[in-house]
DRENDO-1510 file (C-alpha; in Angstrom, 1 decimal, always signed):
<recs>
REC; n; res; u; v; w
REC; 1; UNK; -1.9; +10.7; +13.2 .
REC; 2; UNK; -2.6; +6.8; +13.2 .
REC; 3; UNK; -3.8; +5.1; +16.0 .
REC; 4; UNK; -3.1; +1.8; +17.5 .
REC; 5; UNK; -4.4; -0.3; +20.6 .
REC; 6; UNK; -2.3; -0.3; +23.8 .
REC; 7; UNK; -2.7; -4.0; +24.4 .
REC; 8; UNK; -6.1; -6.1; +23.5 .
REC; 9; UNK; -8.3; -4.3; +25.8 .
REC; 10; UNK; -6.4; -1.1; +25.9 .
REC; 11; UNK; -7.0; +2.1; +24.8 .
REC; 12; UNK; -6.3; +3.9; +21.0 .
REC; 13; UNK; -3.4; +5.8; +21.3 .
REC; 14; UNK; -1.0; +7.3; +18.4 .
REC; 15; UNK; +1.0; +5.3; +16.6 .
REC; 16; UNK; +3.8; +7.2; +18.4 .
REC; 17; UNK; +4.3; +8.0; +21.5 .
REC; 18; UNK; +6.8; +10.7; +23.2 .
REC; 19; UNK; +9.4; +9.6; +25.6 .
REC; 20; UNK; +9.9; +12.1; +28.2 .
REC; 21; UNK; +13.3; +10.8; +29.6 .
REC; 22; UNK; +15.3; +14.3; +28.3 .
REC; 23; UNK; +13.1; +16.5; +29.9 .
REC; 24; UNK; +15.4; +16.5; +32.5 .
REC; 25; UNK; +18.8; +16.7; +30.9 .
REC; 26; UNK; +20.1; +13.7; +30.3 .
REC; 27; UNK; +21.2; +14.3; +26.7 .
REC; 28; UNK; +21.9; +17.7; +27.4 .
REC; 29; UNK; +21.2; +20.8; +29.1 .
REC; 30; UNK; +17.3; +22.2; +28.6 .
REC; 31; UNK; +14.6; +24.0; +30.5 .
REC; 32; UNK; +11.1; +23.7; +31.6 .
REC; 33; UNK; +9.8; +25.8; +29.1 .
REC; 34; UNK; +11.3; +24.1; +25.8 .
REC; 35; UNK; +10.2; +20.9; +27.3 .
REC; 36; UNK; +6.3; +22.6; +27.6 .
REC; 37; UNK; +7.0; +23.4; +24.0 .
REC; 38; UNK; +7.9; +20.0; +23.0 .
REC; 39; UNK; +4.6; +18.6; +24.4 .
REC; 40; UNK; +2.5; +21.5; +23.1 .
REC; 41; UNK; +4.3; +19.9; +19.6 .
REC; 42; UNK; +3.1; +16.6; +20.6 .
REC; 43; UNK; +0.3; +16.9; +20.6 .
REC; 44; UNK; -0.7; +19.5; +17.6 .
REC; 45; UNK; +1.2; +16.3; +15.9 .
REC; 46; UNK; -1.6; +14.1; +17.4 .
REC; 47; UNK; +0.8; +12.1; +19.7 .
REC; 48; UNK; -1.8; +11.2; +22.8 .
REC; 49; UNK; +0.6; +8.7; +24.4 .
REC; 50; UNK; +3.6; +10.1; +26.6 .
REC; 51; UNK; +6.0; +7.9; +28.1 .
REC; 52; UNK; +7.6; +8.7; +31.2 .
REC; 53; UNK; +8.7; +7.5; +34.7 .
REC; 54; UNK; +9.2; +8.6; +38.5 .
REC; 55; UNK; +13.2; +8.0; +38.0 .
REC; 56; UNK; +13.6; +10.2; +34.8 .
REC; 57; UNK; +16.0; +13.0; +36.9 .
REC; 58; UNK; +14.3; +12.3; +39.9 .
REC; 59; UNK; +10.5; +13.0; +39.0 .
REC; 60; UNK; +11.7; +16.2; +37.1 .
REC; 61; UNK; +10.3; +15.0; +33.6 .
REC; 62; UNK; +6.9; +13.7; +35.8 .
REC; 63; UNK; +6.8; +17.2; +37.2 .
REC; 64; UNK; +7.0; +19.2; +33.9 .
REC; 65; UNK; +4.4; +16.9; +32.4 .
REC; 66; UNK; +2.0; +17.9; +35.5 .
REC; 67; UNK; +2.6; +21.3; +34.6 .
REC; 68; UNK; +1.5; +20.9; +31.2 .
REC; 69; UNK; -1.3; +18.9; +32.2 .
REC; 70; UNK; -2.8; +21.7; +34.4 .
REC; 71; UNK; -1.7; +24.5; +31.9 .
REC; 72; UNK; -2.9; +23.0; +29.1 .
REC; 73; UNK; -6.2; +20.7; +30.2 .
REC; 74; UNK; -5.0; +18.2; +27.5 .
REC; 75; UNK; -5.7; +14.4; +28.7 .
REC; 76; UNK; -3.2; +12.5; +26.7 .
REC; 77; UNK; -2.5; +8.6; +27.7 .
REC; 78; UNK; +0.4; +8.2; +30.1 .
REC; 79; UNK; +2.6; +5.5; +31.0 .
REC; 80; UNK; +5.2; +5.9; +33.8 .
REC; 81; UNK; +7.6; +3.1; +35.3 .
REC; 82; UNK; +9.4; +2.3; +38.9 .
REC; 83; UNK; +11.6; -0.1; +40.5 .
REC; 84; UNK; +14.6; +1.7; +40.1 .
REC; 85; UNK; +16.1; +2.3; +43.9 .
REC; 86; UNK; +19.0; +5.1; +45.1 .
REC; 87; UNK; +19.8; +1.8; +47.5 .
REC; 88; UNK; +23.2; +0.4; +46.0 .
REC; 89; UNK; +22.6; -2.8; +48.0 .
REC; 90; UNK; +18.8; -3.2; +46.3 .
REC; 91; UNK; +19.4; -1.6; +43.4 .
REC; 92; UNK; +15.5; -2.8; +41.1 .
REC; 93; UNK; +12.7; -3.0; +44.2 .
REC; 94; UNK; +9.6; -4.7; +43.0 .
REC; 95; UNK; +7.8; -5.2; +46.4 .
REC; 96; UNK; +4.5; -3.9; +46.8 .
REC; 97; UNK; +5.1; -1.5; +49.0 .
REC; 98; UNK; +8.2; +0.2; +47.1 .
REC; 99; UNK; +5.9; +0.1; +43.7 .
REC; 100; UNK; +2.6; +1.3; +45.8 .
REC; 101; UNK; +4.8; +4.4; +47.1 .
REC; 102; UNK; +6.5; +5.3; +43.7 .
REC; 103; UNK; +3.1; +5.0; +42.5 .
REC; 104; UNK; +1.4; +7.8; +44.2 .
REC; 105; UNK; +4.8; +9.7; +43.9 .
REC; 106; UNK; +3.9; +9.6; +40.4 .
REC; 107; UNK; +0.7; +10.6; +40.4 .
REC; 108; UNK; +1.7; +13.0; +43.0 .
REC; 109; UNK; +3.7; +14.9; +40.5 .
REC; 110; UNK; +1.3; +14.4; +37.4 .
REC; 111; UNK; -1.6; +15.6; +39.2 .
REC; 112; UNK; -3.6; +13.2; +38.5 .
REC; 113; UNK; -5.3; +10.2; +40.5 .
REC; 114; UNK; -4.6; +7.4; +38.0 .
REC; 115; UNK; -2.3; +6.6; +34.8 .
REC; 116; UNK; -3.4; +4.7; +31.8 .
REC; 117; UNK; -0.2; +2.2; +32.0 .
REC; 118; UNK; +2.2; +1.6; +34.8 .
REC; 119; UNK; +5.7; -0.6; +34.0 .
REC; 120; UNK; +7.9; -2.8; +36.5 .
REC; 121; UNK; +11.2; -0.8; +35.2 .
REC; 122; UNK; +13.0; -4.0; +35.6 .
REC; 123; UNK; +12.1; -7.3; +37.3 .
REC; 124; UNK; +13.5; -8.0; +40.5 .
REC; 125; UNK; +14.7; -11.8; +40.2 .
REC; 126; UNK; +14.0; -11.8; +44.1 .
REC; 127; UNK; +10.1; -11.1; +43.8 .
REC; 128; UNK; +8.2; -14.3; +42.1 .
REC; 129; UNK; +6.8; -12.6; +38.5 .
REC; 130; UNK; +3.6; -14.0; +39.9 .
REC; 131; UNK; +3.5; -11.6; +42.9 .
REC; 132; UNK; +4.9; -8.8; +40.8 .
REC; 133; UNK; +1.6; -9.4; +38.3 .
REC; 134; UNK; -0.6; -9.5; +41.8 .
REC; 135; UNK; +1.3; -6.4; +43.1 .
REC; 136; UNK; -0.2; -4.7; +39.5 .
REC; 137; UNK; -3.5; -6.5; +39.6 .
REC; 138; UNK; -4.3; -4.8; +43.1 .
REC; 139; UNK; -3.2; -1.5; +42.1 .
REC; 140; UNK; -5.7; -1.8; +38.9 .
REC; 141; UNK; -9.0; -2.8; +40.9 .
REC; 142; UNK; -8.0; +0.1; +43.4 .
REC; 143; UNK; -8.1; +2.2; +39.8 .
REC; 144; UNK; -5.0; +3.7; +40.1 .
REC; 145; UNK; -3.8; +2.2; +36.6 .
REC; 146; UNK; -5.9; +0.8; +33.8 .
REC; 147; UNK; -2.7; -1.6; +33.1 .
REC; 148; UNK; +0.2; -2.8; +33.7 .
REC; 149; UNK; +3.5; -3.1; +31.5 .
REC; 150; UNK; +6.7; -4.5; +31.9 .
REC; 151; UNK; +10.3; -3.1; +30.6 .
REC; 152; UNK; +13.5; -4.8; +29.5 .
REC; 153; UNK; +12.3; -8.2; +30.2 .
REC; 154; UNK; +12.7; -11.6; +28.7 .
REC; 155; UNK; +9.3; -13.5; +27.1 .
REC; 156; UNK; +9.4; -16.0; +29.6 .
REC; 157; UNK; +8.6; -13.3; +32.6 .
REC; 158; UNK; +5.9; -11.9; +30.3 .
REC; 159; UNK; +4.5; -15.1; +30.4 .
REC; 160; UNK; +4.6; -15.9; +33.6 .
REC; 161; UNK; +3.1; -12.3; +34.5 .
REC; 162; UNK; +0.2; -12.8; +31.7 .
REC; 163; UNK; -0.9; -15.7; +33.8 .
REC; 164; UNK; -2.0; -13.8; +36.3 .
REC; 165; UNK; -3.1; -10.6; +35.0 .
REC; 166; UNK; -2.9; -9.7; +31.5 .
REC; 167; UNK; -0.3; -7.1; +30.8 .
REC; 168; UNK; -0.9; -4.6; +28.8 .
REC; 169; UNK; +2.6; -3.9; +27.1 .
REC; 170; UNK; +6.1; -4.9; +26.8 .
REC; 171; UNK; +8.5; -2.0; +26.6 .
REC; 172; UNK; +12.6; -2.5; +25.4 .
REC; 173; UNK; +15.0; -0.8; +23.2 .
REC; 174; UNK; +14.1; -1.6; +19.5 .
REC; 175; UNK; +15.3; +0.3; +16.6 .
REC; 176; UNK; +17.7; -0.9; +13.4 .
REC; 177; UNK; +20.7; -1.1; +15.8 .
REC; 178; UNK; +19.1; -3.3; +18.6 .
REC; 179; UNK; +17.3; -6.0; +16.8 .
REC; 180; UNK; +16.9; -8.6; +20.3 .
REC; 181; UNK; +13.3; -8.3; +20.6 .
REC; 182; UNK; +13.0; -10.0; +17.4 .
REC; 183; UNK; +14.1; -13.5; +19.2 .
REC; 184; UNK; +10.8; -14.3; +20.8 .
REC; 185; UNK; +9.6; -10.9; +22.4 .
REC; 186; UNK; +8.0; -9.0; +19.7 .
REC; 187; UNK; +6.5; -12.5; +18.6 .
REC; 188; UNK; +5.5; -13.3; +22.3 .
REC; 189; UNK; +3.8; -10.4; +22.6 .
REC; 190; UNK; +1.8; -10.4; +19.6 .
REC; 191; UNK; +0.2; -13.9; +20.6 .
REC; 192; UNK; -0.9; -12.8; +24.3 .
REC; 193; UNK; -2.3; -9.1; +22.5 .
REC; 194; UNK; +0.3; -7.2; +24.4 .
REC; 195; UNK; +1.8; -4.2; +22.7 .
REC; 196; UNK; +5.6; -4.1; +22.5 .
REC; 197; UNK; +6.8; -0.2; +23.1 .
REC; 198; UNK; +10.0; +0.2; +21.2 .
REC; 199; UNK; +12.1; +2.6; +23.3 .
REC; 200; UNK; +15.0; +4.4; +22.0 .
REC; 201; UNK; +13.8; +4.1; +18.4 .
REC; 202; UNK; +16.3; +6.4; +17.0 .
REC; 203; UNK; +19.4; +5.0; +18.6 .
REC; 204; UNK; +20.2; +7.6; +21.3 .
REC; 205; UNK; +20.4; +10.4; +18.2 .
REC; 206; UNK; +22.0; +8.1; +15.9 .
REC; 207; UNK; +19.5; +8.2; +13.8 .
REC; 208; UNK; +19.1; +12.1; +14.1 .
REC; 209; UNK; +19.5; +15.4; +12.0 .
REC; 210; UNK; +22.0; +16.1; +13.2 .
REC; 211; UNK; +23.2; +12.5; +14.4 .
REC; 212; UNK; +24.5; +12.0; +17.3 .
REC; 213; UNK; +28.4; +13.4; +17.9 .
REC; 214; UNK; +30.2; +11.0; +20.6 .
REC; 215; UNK; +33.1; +14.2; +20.5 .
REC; 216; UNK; +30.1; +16.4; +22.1 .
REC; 217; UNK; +29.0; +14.6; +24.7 .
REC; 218; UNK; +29.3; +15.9; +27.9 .
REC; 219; UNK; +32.1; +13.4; +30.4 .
REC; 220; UNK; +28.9; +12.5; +32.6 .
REC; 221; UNK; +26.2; +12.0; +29.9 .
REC; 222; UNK; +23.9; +9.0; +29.7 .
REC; 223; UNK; +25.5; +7.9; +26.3 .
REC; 224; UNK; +29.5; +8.2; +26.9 .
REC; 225; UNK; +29.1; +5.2; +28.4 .
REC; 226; UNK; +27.3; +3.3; +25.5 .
REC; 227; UNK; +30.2; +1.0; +24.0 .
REC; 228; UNK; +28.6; +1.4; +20.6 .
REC; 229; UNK; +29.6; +5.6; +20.6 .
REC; 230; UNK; +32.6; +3.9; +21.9 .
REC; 231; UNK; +36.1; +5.6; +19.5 .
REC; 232; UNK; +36.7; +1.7; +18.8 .
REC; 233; UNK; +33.6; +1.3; +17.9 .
REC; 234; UNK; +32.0; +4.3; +16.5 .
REC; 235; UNK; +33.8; +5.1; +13.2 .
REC; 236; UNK; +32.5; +1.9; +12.2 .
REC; 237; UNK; +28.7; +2.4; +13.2 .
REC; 238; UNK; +28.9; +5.9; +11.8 .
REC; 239; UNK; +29.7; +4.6; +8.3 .
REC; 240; UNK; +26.6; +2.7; +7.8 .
REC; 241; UNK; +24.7; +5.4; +9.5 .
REC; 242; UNK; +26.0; +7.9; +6.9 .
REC; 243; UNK; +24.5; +5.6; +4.2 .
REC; 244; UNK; +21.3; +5.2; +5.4 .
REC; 245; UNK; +20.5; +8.8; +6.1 .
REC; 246; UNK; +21.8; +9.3; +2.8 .
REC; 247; UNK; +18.9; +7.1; +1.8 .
REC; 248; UNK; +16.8; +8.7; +3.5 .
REC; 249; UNK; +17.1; +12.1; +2.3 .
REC; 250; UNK; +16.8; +10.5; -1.5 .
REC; 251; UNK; +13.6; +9.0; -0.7 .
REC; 252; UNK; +12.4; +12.7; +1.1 .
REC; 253; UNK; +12.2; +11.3; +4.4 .
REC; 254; UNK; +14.5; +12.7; +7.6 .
REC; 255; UNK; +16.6; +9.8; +8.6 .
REC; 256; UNK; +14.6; +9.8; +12.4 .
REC; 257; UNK; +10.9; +9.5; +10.1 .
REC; 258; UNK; +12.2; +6.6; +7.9 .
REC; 259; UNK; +14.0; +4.9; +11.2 .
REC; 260; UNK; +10.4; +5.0; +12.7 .
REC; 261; UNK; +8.6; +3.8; +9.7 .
REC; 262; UNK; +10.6; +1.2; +9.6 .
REC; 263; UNK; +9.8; +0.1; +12.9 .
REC; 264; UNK; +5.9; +0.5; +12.2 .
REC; 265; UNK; +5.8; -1.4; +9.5 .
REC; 266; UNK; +7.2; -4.7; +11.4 .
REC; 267; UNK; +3.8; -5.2; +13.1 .
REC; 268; UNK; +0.6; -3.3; +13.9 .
REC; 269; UNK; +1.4; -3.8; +17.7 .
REC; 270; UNK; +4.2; -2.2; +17.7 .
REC; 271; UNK; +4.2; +1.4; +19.5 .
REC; 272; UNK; +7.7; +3.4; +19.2 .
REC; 273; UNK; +8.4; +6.4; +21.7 .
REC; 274; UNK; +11.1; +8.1; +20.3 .
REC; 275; UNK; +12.1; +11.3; +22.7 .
REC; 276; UNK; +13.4; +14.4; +22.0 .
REC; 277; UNK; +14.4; +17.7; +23.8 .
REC; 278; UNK; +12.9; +20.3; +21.5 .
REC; 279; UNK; +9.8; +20.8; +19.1 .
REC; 280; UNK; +11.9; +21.1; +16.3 .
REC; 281; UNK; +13.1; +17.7; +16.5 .
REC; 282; UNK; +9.6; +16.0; +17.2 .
REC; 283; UNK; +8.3; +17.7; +14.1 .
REC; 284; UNK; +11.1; +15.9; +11.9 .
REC; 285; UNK; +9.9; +12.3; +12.6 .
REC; 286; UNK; +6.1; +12.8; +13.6 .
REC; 287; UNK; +4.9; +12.1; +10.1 .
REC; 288; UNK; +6.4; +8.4; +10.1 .
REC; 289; UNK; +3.3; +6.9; +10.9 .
REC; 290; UNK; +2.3; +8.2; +7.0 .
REC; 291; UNK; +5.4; +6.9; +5.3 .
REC; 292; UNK; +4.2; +3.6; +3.9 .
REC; 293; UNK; +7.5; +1.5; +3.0 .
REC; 294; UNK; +7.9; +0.3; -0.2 .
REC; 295; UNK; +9.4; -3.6; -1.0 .
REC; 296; UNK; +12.1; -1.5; -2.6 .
REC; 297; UNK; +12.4; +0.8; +0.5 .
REC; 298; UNK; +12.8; -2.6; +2.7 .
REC; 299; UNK; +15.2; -4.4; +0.9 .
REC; 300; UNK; +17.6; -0.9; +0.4 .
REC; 301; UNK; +17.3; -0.8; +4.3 .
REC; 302; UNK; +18.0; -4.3; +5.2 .
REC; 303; UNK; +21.4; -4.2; +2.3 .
REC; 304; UNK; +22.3; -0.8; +4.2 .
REC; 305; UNK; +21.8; -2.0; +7.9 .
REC; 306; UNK; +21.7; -5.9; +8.1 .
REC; 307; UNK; +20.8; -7.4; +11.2 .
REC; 308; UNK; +23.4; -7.5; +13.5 .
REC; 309; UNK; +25.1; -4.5; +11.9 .
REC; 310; UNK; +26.1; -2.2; +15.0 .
REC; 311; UNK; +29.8; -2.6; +16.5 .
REC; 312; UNK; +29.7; -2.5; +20.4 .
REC; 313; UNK; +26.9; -3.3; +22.6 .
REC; 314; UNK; +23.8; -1.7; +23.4 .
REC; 315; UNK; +25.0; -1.2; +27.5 .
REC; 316; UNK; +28.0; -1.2; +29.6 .
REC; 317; UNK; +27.9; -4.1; +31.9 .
REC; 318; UNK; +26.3; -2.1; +34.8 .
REC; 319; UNK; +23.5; -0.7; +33.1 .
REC; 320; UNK; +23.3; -4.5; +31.1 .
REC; 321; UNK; +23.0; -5.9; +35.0 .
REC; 322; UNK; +19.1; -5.4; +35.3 .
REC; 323; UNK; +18.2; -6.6; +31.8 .
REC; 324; UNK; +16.6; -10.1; +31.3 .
REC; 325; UNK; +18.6; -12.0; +28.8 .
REC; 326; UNK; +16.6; -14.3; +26.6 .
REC; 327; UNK; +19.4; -14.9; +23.2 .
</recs>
């Protein structure tokens, strides 16, 4: 596996990471020990990076990675997140004290007494990003993080945050359907030295083998409320997706592989954790970070999904609410 730095004065860490957010069954129903599996997969792949955070099914996907921490004696790099609240009236919470006590919830659950990188989940517009980058520059001299990260957030915030502290990297949902980060972020990030972390790489499973099938979704999954699996909307997407995976399989890749090589090959600080339930599925993309793109393979990818491609947006309005807009 390829390695890449986590930030200028970070660590090397695979080129991809593993998002832990199904561990707990939000894009289907699964169990402790085919998530052990999946990280046991991980890392014979040479992923050393796992991505996960303390609201992921309540600190269920935290507590299966503690469990495959002490089973295993494995020290891969993680990142978790907070800021997320169960309070309706404060639904993102970045005071100190709310990110201090998630914090060691986290590290509670992990077993561990300090995580390579820590995210703000979201920004809370009512905390200054100045104190939220002091909140994270105290928790680092106390060595409970060896940096900070920020998720979902617009490149003026990272900015403002950088000032202070430098922050170590900028996660949001990139992949060949959600192209936003390419308005300033990505760029942003690559002049401070701050990796930008590509979450949902793969499209929630659109980019899958099998891909994603709105029909089987379950009435209270995660994605049945993601306009772009929306019937109006899906037939459309799943037209193009047919003819890229078609492409994919005539150039020898998996669709889920070339979908990640694509994304590595924008810029060498980019860091994509695509997630998965099962081993079977991680082994089907972990070789991306050996697929070199040709010119040939770029333009055939950019005449098969053109920027600006997908039909729906990437959120309903609620989930949309938290995101920093930028466009």
């Amino acid at each position: 596996m390829r390695t890449r730095k986590l930030g200028r004065s970070g660590p090397d860490v695979s080129a991809l990471g593993l998002g832990c957010l199904s561990f707990g069954g939000m894009f289907g129903p699964t169990t402790e020990a085919e998530s052990l599996r999946t990280l046991d997969a991980a890392w014979e792949a040479g992923i050393t990076f796992l991505d996960t955070a303390n609201g992921y099914s309540k600190g269920v996907s935290e507590t299966v990675i503690g469990t495959w921490l002490k089973r295993s004696g494995h020290r891969p790099h993680i990142a978790t997140k907070a800021a997320f609240t169960d309070d309706p009236a404060r639904r993102i919470d970045n005071r100190p004290e709310h990110l201090r006590a998630e914090l060691e919830g986290s590290l509670k659950r992990l077993g561990l007494d300090h995580v390579t990188l820590f995210y703000a989940h979201r920004h809370d517009p009512r905390i200054p990003a100045e104190d939220l980058a002091g909140t994270m520059q105290r928790l680092h001299a106390e060595g409970k993080i060896l940096g900070y990260g920020l998720s979902e957030v617009g490149p003026y915030t990272l900015e403002r945050c950088h000032a202070v502290h430098p922050v170590m990297a900028v996660q949001s949902e990139y992949s060949l359907w959600t192209r936003t980060p390419e308005l300033g972020l990505i760029q942003r990030c690559a002049q401070l030295g701050v990796a930008f972390v590509p979450f949902s790489p793969l499209a929630r499973g659109a980019f899958g083998t099998p891909m994603a099938d709105p029909a089987s979704f379950a009435p209270n999954e995660f994605r049945s409320r993601i306009p772009r699996f929306a019937p109006e909307n899906w037939p459309h997407n799943k037209a193009r997706l047919h003819a890229f995976h078609a492409f994919a399989r005539q150039r020898g890749f998996t669709p889920a592989a070339l979908a990640l090589a694509w994304l590595l090959d924008r810029a060498p600080h980019i860091i994509p954790i695509p997630g998965t339930r099962t081993a079977d599925h991680l082994r089907a993309w972990a070789m991306a970070p050996e697929i070199d793109l040709t010119d040939d393979d770029r333009q055939e990818i950019d005449r098969l999904l053109p920027i600006g491609w997908a039909w729906g947006d990437r959120y309903d309005d609620h989930m949309a609410a938290t995101v920093e807009r930028y466009s």
